[in-house]
N, C-alpha and C positions, 0 to 999 in steps of 0.2 A: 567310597564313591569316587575321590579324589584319584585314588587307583584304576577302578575301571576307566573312568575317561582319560588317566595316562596310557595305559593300554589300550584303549581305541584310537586314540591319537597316533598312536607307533605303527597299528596295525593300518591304519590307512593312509600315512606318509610312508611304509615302505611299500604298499600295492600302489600309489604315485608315484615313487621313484621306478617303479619296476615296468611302466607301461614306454614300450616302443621310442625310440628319438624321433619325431617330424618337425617340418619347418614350424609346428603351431608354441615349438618352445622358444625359439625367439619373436613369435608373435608376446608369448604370455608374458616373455620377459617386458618388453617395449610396453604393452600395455599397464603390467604395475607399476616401469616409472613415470608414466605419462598420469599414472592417479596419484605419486606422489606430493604432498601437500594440498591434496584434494584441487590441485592445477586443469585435471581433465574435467572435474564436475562445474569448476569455475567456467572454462570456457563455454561449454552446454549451457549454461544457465545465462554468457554474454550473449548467445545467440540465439537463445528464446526471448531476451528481452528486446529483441529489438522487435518483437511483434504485441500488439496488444491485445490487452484481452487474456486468455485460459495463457498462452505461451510466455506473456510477462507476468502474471502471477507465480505461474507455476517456476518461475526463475528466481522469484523473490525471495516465496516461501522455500523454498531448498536450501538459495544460500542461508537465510536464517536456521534451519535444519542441521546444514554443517557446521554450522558454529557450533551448535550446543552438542553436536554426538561429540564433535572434535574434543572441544574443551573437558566431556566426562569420558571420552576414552582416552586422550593422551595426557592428559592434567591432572585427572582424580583415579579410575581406575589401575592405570599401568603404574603410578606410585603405590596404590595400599595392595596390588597383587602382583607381586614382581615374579618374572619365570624366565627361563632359560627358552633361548631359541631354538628350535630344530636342529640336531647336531649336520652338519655340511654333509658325510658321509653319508647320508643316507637317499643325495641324490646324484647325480653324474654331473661331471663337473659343465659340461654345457648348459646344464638347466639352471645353474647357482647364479644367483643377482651375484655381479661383479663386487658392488658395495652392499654386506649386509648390514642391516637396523642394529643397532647394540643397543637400545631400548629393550625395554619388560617385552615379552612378546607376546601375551594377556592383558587388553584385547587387542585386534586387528583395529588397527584406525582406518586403514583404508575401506575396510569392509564396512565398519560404521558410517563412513563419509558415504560410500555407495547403495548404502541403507537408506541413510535418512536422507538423502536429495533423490530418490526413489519414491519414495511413501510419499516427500511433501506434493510431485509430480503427480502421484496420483491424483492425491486430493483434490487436486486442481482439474487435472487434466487423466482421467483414465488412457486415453489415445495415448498422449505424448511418453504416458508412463510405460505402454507395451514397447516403445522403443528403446527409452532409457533403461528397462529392467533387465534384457540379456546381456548388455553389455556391464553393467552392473555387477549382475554375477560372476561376471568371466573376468573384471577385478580384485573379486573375493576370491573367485578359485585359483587366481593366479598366485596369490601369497602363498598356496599350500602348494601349487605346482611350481614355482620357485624355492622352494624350502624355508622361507624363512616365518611362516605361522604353524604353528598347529590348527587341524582343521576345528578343536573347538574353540582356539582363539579366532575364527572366522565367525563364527555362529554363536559367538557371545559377543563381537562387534556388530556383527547384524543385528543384534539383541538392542543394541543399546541404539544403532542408526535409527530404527523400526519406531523407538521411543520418543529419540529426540523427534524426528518429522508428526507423529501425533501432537505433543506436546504442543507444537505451534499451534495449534488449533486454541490452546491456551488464552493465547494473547491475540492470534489471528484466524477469527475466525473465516471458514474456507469461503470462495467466492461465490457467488451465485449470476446466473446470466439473465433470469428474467427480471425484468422492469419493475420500478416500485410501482405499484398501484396507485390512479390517477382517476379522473373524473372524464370519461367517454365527451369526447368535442363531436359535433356531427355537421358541424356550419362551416368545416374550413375548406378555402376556396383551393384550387388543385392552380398550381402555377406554370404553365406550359411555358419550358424554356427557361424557366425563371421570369418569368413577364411580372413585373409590379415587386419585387424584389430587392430592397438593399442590406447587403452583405456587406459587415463590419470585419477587417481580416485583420490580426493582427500579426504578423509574418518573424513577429520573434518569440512565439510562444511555442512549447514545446522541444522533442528533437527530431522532428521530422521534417523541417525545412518549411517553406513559405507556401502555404497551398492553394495559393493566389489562382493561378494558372491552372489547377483540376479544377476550381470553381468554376472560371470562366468558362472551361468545357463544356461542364457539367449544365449550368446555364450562359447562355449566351446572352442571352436578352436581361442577367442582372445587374446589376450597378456596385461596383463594389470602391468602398472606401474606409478612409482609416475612423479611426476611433473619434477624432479632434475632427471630421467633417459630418457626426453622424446629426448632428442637430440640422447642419444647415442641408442636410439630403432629406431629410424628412418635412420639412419645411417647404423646400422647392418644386419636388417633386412625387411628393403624396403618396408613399410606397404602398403595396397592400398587403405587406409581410418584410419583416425587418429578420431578417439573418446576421450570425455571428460564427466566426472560426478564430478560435483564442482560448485560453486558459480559463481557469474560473474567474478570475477578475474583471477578464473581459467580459465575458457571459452575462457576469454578473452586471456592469454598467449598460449592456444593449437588453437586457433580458426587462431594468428596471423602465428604459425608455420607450419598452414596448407592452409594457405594461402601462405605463402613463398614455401611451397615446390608442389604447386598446387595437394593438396588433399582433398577431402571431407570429409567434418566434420560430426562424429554422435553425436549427442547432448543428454547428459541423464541427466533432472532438480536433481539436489541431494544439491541445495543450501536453503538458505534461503528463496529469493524472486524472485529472479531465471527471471529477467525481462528480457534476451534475448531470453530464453528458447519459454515464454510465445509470445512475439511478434512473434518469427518463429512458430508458434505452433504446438512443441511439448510438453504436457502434463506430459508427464512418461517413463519410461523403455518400458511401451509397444505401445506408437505409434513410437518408437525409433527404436524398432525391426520389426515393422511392414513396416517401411519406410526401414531398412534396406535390408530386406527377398525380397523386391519389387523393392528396385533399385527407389524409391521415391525420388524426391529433387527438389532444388531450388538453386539460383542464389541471393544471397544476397549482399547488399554493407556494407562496412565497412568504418571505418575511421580510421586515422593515424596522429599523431605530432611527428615533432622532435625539439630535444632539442637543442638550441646554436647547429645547425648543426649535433647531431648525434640524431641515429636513423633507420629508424622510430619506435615508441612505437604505436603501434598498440590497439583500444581499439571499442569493440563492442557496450558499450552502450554512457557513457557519459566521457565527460573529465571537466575539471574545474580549475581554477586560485584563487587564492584569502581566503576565508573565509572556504571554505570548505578543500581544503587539512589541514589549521589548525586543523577544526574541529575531522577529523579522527586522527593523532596526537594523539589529546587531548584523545578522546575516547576510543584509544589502550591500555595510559597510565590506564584509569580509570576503564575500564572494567571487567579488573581480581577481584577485589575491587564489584563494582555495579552490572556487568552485562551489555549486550552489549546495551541493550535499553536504562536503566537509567542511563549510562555510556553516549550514543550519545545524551541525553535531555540535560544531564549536560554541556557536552562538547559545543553543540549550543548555550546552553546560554551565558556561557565564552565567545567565539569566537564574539557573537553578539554586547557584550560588550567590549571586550576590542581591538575588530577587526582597524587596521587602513586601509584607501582606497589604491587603486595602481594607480599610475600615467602609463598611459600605451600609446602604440601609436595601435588603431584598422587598420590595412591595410594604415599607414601612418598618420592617423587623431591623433590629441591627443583627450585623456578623460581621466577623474577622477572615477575610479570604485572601490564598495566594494567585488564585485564577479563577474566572469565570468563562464556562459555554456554556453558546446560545446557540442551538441549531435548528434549520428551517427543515421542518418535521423532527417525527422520532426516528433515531439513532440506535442504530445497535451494534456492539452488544456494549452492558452494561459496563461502567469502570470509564476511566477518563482516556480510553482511544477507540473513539464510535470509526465502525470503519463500513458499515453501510445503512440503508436506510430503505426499509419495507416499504412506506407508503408517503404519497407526495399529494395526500388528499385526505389525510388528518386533520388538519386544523388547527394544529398544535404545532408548537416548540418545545426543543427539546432544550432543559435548562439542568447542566453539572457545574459543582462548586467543590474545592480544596479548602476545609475548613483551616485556619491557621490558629485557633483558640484553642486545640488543645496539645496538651503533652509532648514534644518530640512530631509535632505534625509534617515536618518537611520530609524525617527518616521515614515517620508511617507512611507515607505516599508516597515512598523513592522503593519502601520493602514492599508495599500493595502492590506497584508497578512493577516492581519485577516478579512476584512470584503470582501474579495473576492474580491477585484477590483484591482488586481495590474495591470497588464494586462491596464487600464487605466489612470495608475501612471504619471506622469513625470519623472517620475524616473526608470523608464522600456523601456529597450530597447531589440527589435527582432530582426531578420533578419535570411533569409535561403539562404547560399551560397555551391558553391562548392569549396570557399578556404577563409582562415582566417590566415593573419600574423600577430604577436601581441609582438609586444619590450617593454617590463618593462623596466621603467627609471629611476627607484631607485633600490635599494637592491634583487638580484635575489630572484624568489620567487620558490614553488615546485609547479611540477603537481599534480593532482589523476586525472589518469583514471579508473573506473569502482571501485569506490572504494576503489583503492590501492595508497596509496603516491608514486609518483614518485620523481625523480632526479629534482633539482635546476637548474634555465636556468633566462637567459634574455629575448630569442627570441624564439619563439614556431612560428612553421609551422605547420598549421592545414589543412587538406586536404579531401576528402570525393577519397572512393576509390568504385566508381561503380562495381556492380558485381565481386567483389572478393572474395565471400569464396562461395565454394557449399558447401550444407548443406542436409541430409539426413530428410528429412518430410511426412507425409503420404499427 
């Protein structure tokens, strides 16, 4: 067999060396070194991320895509199958990469790299993917029309691209656009101009700049102030809809205020990741105003804990005990220095490592744990990286725990997490209630909800609060 396909390999690298000289062979050349180091899939995926939604998905999941084809085609494959490159002779010295690979030339990395940021594109993005795919291929075909792959070290890179980008669906599952499911609102009032209106902005969330100024556009007639005047705007002048443009945390401190003072929320994504924004769905400033102009909304539930008795602290997406309020901590400190990403990679590792477990009581039971979440609704999918969430009108919380009582439990969740099976750990625990008491029994510890460190407590009352915030949606 190994015979035949050396012989197909010959027969269709000399009918390639043999086709015609046009200028499209210093295209082909320029094109493979421009995929070398998978540099041309990097840039693609810099400038899909700067849009949100299917185009920074679809940039995420890719680069995650390249990592893994990369790492099994030039780190494990090209070591246990080494091969000899296309002998030079058998194309005209014009078409010959100036610097040939001295690498195994079994498989093509390049072709895997243009494989799998291929596939992950799709899945995300069918559109985006008919544009990334020709050029993709004319990648792969360029390492055979440069001479330096056999065309089935092409088509056993593609093999392995095609797999790593499935794969992620492993750990990531793919996106989805429609709204979680919410409770139909039919009473909310349509705000012409923005009339009756205050808008909490906060201008340093996000990387999209300060969105002060499309508000005002947007509405003329709103009121917009910061976070530290939102008490005394609502007090003064008796808005009939309280708005927020800010991260989750922000969301999360106007979302609770306007639930306490039963007002509807308009929601305008201006954060980073903006994951409550996306489960209510709305998108932008303009299905914000579109919901607005129409009296559009919904009924959504929230959740709430309080601390050693006060309270409630209010929180839209998730709350958590344990490894992770360290971890943000840590990250705050390091940030200004690294940068908020390689700031939170650093600070997880710390935390992973020098983290000790909590002796806790779950609803009266004891257990030994390294983390606890709490999230407002159910969470999917299963395993400890819920990455969205069906419905905002359950009535439930979504509560995972990292047991620490048993055997090597740090390794078993560090191997679950990688190879996608935590979710069938021993050391993974679910459940979805409508209430969670939880008494630390050593050393008080702190909250984070939605991202923000909270206050030190013993006792945390955790509560799911049905239908309490209306929320402006198209």
């Amino acid at each position: 067999m190994l015979r035949r396909v050396n012989s197909l390999d010959l027969a269709l690298m000399r009918r390639s060396g043999q086709l015609p000289a046009t200028p499209l062979d210093q295209g082909m050349k320029s094109l493979s070194k421009a995929a070398n180091h998978s540099v041309l899939w990097l840039s693609v995926a810099a400038v899909l991320a700067l849009r949100k939604g299917k185009p920074r998905r679809s940039a995420l999941r890719g680069v995650a895509a390249i990592a893994g084809a990369s790492a099994s085609a030039s780190l494990v494959a090209k070591r246990l199958f080494p091969r000899r490159r296309p002998a030079a002779e058998l194309l005209e010295v014009p078409r010959r990469l100036t610097k040939r690979p001295t690498s195994s030339s079994f498989p093509s990395g390049h072709a895997a790299s243009a494989a799998a940021f291929t596939t992950a594109v799709a899945m995300e993005s069918p559109a985006l993917a008919a544009v990334v795919a020709p050029v993709a291929a004319a990648v792969a075909y360029s390492r055979v029309h440069t001479g330096v792959h056999w065309p089935s070290d092409v088509a056993a890179g593609a093999l392995i691209g095609v797999g790593a980008g499935l794969l992620t669906r492993r750990w990531w599952p793919v996106g989805r656009d429609d709204a979680a499911t919410a409770r139909d609102h039919a009473s909310l009032e349509a705000l012409v101009d923005g009339e009756g209106l205050v808008v909490v902005v906060n201008p340093n969330s996000g990387l999209g700049g300060d969105p002060t100024e499309d508000i005002c556009r947007e509405w003329p007639k709103a009121r917009v102030v910061s976070i530290d005047e939102l008490d005394t705007a609502v007090a003064d002048h008796g808005p009939r809809a309280l708005g927020v443009a800010g991260g989750d945390g922000t969301v999360a401190a106007v979302a609770a205020a306007a639930a306490a003072h039963r007002l509807p929320l308009v929601l305008v994504p201006a954060g980073t990741l903006n994951h409550f924004a996306r489960d209510v769905g709305v998108t932008g400033l303009e299905d914000a105003a579109r919901a607005v102009a129409a009296g559009d909304g919904a009924l959504v539930d929230l959740a709430a804990v309080t601390v050693d008795g006060e309270g409630p602290r209010w929180f839209v997406n998730t709350a958590s005990l344990g490894g992770y309020p360290d971890m943000v901590r840590l990250r705050e400190k390091l940030e200004g220095r690294w940068g908020k990403w390689p700031a939170a990679a650093m600070a997880m590792a710390q935390v992973l490592r020098t983290s000790r477990p909590l002796r806790v009581e779950l609803n009266g039971e004891p257990h030994l744990v390294w983390m606890l979440f709490v999230g407002n609704g159910p969470y999917r999918p299963k395993g400890f990286a819920p990455t969205m969430r069906p419905a905002l009108d359950a009535g439930l919380m979504d509560v995972r725990y990292i047991r620490a009582d048993t055997r090597f439990s740090r390794a078993r969740f560090f191997l679950g997490a990688v190879l996608g099976s935590l979710h069938r750990s021993r050391t993974y625990r679910h459940l979805e209630t409508r209430w969670l008491d939880v008494k630390v029994l050593d050393a008080a510890v702190a909250i984070a909800t939605d991202g923000e460190v909270g206050p030190t407590g013993s006792r945390f009352e955790f509560r799911s609060r049905p239908a309490a915030l209306a929320i402006y949606r198209p």
